[in-house]
C-alpha positions as CSV (number, residue, x, y, z in Angstrom):
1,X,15.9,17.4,0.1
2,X,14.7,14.1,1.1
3,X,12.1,11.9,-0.7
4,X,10.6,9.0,0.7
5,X,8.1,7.0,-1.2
6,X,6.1,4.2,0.4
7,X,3.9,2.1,-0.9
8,X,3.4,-2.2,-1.1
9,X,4.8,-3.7,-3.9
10,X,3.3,-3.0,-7.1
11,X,1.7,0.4,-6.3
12,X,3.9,2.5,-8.0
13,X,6.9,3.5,-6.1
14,X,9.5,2.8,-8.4
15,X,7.8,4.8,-11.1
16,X,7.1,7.4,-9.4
17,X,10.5,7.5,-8.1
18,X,12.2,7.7,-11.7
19,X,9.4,10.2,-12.6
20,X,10.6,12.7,-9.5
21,X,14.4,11.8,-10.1
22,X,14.0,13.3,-13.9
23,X,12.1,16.4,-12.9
24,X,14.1,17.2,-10.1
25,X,17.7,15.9,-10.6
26,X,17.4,13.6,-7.5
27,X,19.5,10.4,-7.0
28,X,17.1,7.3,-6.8
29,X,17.8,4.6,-4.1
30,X,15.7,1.6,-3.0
31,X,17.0,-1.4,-0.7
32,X,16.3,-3.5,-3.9
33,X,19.1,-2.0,-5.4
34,X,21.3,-4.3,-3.5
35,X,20.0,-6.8,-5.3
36,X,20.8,-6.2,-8.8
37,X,23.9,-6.7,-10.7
38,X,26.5,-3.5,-11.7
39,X,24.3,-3.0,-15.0
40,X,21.0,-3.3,-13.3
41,X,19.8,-5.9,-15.4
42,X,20.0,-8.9,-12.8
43,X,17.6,-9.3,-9.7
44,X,18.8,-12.0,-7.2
45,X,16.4,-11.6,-4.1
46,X,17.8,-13.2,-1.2
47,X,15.5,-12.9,2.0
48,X,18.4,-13.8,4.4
49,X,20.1,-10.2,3.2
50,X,17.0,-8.0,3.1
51,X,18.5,-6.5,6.7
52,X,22.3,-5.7,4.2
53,X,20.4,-4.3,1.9
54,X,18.3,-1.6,3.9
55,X,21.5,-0.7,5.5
56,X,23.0,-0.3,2.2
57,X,20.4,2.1,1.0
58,X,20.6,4.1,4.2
59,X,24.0,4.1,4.5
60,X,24.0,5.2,0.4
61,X,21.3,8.0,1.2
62,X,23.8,9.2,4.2
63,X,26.9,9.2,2.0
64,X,24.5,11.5,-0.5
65,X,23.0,13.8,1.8
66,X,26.4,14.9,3.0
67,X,27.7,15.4,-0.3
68,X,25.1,17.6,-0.9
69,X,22.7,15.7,-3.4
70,X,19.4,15.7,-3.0
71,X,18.0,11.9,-2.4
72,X,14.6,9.8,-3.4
73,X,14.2,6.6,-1.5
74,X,11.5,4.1,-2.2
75,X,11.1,1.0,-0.1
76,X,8.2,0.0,1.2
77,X,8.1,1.9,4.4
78,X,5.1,-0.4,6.0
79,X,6.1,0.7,9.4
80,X,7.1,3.8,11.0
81,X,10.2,2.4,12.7
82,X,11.6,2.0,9.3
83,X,11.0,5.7,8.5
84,X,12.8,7.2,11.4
85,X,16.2,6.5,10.2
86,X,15.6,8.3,7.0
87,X,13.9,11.3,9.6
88,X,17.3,11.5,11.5
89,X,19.5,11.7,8.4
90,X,17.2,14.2,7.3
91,X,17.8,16.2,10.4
92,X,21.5,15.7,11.0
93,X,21.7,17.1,7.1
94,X,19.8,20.1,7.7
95,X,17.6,18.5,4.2
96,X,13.4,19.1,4.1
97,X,11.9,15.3,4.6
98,X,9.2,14.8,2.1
99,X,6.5,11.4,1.5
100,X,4.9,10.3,-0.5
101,X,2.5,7.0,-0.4
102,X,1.6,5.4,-3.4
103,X,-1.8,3.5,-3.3
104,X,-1.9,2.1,-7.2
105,X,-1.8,-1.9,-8.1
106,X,0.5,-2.5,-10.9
107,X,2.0,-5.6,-11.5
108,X,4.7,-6.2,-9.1
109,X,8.2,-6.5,-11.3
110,X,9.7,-8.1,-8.4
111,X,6.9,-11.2,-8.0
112,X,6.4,-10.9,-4.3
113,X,4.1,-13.7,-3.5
114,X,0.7,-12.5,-3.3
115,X,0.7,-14.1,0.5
116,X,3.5,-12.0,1.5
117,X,2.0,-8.6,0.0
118,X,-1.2,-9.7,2.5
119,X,1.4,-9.5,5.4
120,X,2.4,-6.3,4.3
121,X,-0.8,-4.8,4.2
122,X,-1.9,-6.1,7.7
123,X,1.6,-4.5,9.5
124,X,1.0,-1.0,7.3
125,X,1.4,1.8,9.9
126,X,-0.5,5.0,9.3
127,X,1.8,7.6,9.8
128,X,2.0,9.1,13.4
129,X,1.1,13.7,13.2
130,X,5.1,14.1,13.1
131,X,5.7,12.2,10.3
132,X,1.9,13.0,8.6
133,X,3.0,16.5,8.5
134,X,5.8,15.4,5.7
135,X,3.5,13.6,3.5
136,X,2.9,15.2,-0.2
137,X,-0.1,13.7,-1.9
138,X,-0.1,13.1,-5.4
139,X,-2.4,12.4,-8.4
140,X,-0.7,9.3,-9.7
């Protein structure tokens, strides 16, 4: 299977992502991955390789999928364009597509100016009846 979790920084995704990957043996990806050092101790953000990094993770999920391990992405998904690539894989690998969207406010481990988590909140797409059909809700 295929988990996507969406949400804007700080609601949750992360968590809930390491909560799923424990009950359900699933391999956890997220674009800010990219970002961290081999130990996963080191976050070096750099905006100018945000485009690298979502490739990675795709590219990572693909490599997965074929291998036959199930796979829990979370990004923050704010538009549907972003979702589709994960919707083809999901196809080609004959995998169920599942989302979730996380609605919490944590604190954001990552300090994304509150300015820019405004923007993200303004582009949010609500998800179109193809995609809506994959979304799980959850008590969280």
């Amino acid at each position: 299977m295929l988990i996507l979790i969406r949400g804007l920084p700080g609601s949750g995704k992360s968590t809930l992502a390491k909560q799923l990957t424990r009950a359900h043996e699933l391999l956890h990806l997220e674009a800010d991955m990219y970002f961290t050092d081999e130990n996963d101790e080191n976050y070096q953000f750099d905006a100018s390789k945000l485009g690298e990094a979502h490739l990675w993770c795709q590219k990572q999920t693909l490599k997965n999928l074929k291998q036959g391990n199930s796979v829990v992405v979370s990004n923050t998904f704010t538009q549907v364009w972003e979702i589709r690539p994960y919707q083809r894989m999901a196809k080609q690998c004959s995998v169920e597509l599942y989302i979730y969207e996380c609605e919490g406010q944590f604190a954001n481990v990552h300090n994304v100016p509150l300015d820019k988590v405004e923007a993200m909140r303004k582009r949010w797409d609500v998800l179109p009846r193809d995609l809506k059909k994959r979304l799980k809700s959850i008590e969280y």
